[in-house]
N, C-alpha and C positions, 0 to 999 in steps of 0.2 A: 353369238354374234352381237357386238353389243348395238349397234346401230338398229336389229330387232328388237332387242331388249329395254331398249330408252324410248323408241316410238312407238311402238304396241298401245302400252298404257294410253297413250292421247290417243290412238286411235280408236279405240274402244271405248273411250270414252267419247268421242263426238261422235262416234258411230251411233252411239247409245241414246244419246241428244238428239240425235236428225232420226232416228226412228218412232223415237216420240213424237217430232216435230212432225212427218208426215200423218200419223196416226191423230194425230190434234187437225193439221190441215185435212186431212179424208173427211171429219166430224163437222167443221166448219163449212164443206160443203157438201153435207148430206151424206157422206159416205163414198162420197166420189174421189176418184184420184182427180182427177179435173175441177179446177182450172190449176189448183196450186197447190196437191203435194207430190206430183209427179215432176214438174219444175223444180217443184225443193227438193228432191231426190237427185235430181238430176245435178244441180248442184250442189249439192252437199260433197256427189260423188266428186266432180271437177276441187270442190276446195281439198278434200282430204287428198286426191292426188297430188293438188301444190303443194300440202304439207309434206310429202313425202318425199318429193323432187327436192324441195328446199333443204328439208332437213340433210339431204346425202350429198348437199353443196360442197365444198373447202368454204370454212368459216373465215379465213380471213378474203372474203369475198362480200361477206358484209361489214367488217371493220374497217371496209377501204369505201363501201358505198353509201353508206348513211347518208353523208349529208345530200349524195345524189339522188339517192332513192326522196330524199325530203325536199328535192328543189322541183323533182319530177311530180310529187302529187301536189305541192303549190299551184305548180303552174296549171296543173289539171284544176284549182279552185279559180285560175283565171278564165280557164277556158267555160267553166259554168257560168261565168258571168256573162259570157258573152253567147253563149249555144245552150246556157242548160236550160234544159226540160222541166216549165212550172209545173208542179200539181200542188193544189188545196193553199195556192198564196207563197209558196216554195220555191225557186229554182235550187235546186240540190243534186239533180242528175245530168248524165250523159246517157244517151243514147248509143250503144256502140253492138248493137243486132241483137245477140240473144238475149243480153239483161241489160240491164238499166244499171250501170256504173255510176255509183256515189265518191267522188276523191273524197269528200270531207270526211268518212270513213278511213279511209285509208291512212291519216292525217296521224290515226290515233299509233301505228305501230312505227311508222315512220319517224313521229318525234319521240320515239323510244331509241330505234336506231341512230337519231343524227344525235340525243342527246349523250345514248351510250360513247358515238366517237368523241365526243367534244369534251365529255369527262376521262377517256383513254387518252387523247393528248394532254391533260394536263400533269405538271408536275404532283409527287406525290403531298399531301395539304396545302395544295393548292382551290380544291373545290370551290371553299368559300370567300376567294378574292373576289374583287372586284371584275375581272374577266371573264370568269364562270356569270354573272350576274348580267353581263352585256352580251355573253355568247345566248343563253335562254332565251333574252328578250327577243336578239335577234332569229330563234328559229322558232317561238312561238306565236314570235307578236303579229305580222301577217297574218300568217294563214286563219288566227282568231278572229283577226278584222274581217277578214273576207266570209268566214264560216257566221259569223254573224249578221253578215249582209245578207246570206241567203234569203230567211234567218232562221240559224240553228241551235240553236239555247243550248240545247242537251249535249250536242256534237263537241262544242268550243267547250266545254266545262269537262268535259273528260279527254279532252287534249290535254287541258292544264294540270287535270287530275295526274293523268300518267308523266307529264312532266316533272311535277312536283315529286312523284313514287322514284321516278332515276334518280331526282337530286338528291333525294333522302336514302337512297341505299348506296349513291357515291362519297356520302362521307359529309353532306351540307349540314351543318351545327344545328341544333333544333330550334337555336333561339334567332335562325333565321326565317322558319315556318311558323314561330309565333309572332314575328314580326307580321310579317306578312297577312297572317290572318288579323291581326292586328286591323291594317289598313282597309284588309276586305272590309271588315265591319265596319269600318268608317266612310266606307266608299259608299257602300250602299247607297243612301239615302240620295245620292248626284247621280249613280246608275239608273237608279228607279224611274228618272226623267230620261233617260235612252230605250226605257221600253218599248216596245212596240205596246198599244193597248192588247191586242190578245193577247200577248205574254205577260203582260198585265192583269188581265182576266183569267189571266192560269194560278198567278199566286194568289190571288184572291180567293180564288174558286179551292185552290189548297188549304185554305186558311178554314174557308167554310164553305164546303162542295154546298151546302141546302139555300144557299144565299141566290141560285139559279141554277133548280133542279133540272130543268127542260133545257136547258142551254149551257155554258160554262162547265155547269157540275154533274150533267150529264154522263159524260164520262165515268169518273169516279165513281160519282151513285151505282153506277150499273156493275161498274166490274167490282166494288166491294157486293153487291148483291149477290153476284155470280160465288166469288168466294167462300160467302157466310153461307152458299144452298149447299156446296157442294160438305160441306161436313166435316167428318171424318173419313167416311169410304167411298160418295161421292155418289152422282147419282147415274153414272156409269156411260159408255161408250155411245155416242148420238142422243143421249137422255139430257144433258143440258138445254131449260130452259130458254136463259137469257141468249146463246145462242144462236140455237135452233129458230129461235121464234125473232131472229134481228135485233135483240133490244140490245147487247152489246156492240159495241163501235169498233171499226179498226180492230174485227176481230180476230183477222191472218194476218199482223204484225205486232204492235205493238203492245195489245191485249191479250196475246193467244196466251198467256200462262193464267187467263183467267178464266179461258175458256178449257184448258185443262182443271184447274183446279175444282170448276162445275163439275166436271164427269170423274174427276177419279178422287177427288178430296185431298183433306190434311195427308193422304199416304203419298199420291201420287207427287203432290209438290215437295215433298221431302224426298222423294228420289231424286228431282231433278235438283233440288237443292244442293243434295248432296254428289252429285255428279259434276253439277260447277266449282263444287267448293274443293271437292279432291280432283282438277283441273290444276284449281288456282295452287292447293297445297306442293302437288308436285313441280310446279313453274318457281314458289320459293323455295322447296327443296334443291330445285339447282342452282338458285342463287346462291342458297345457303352451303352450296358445295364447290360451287365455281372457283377457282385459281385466280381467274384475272379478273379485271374491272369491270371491262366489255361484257365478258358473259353474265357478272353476277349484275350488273345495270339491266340486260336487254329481257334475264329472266326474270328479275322482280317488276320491269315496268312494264313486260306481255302480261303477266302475274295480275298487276293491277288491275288492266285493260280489261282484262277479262271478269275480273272480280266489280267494277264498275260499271259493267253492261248488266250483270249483274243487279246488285245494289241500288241502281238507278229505276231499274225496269219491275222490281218488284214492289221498291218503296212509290213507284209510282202507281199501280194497280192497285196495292192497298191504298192510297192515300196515305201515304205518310210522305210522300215526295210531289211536288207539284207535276202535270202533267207537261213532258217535255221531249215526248215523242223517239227514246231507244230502244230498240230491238231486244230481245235475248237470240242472240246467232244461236245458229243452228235449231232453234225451236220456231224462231220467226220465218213471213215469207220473206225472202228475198236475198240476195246472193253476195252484194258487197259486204257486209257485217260477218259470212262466215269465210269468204277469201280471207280476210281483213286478221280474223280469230288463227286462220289454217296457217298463211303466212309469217304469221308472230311466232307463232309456235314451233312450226318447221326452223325458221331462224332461231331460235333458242335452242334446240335440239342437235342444230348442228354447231353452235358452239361448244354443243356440253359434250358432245359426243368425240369433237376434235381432242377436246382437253383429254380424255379418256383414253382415249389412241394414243396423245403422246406419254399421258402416264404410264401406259401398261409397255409402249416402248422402251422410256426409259428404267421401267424395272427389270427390262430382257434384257439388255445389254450391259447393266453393270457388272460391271468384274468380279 
């Protein structure tokens, strides 16, 4: 059945991820399922079932909705302006009963699908005109604004990331991504006066965590601590210090892979490494195998998404990335980041799986 055969793999893999993830959450609160890896069980189960609903869609159901599915979580970044839920200087949620719904999330697969249709209607070398170049602006440029009003640093930077990933695998010339970086660098220095001061104090504090050990660099100090204790084999199940004993921060979200790394060491984080990475391999595998535009756009830019949650989240616990507050789905608390993962994916799957269906049709029926 091939619709078994092309989903399996992702589910076994985030199966894999969210079992970890509760076992990390049980340790961060003593060994308890309560407060938070019972909730993360719980939804891990609701996202792997949208992936699976999704994936067994008719695919031209998302070639036809992208741009809807992307006007519908806008509008959701309008409604946090006006109803969301502050925490820690934030407004980033909705409130909708069981969880706390993040649209700026959601942002990240959505402008994968509105960019995938916008490069499917163009003519073929047409990408890199001028039109391609005002369609982007126009389904990026909002919802940046608003996601940075929140303010979400990290969120707005991997929107443009997975933007950037469509345009480059629909065919955009590369010396228009050198351009571009080009200007980032130059921008800089006029950005840097948009800061907010604590996002301010985050690059700083990236530059040199020791500069405000107790404040600022707090963070970092500690989850690189946690990392360098746990080793190589780690110092095993409820045995991490940092921990156990509070000194790690934000340590059922954003640090939990450091509170993994405490207890199982250099091995356990190369599992999970390698569980996002052959994720991500199989997501450009079907790029790399896709027929049309659409599908080989939606799977290299879920592809990205995922590999930038990633990337962002680890480079940020070592300190190699400033602190900018992403998730790793499915290992982190909390339920938008792994819809967000389940969704993308389901959609790519039920591209690739269309395409399959018709090829093996049209090998039946040739004469």
């Amino acid at each position: 059945m091939i619709w078994l055969s092309r989903v399996a793999p992702v589910l076994i893999m985030l199966s894999a991820l969210s079992l970890l993830g509760v076992l990390t959450l049980m340790s961060v609160a003593g060994g308890s399922m309560d407060p938070f890896a019972s909730n993360h069980l719980q939804k891990a189960f609701l996202a792997l079932v949208i992936l699976c609903l999704v994936s067994a869609m008719p695919s031209h159901i998302w070639q036809q909705t992208g741009y809807i599915l992307h006007i519908g979580a806008i509008f959701l970044l309008l409604v946090v302006e006006i109803l969301g839920n502050e925490t820690k200087g934030a407004a980033r949620w909705l409130d909708v009963g069981f969880f706390r719904l993040q649209p700026s999330e959601l942002l990240k697969v959505t402008t994968v699908l509105a960019m995938a249709q916008l490069f499917k209607a163009m003519p073929m070398g047409h990408v890199t005109n001028w039109r391609s170049f005002i369609g982007m602006a126009l389904l990026i440029g909002l919802p940046i604004i608003l996601i940075l009003r929140q303010p979400d640093l990290g969120t707005s930077i991997l929107v443009v990331f997975a933007a950037v990933s469509c345009a480059f695998i629909a065919g955009m010339n590369w010396r228009v991504f050198a351009g571009g970086f080009l200007l980032l660098v130059a921008a800089l220095p006029v950005a840097w006066h948009f800061l907010k001061p604590y996002q301010k104090g985050r690059v700083l504090t990236f530059l040199d965590p020791t500069r405000d050990p107790t404040g600022a660099g707090y963070h970092i100090l500690q989850s690189q601590t946690a990392i360098g204790a746990g080793e190589f084999w780690g110092r095993g199940w409820l045995g991490g210090t940092q921990s156990q004993l509070n000194f790690l921060p934000e340590k059922h979200t954003d640090f939990i892979l450091s509170v993994f790394a405490e207890e199982f060491g250099f091995l356990g984080v190369f599992l999970v490494l390698a569980l996002v990475f052959m994720l991500v391999a199989y997501g450009f595998y079907l790029a790399l195998v896709g027929r049309r535009l659409f599908t080989r756009v939606v799977a290299a830019g879920i592809s990205s998404v995922m590999f930038s949650y990633l990337f962002v989240n680890a480079g940020m616990i070592a300190g190699m990335l400033p602190v900018v507050g992403v998730p790793l789905p499915f290992m982190s608390f909390g339920g938008t980041a792994m819809i967000t993962v389940a969704f993308g994916y389901g959609v790519m799957l039920s591209c690739h799986i269309h395409e399959m269906r018709q090829l093996l049709e049209s090998r039946t029926f040739q004469p």
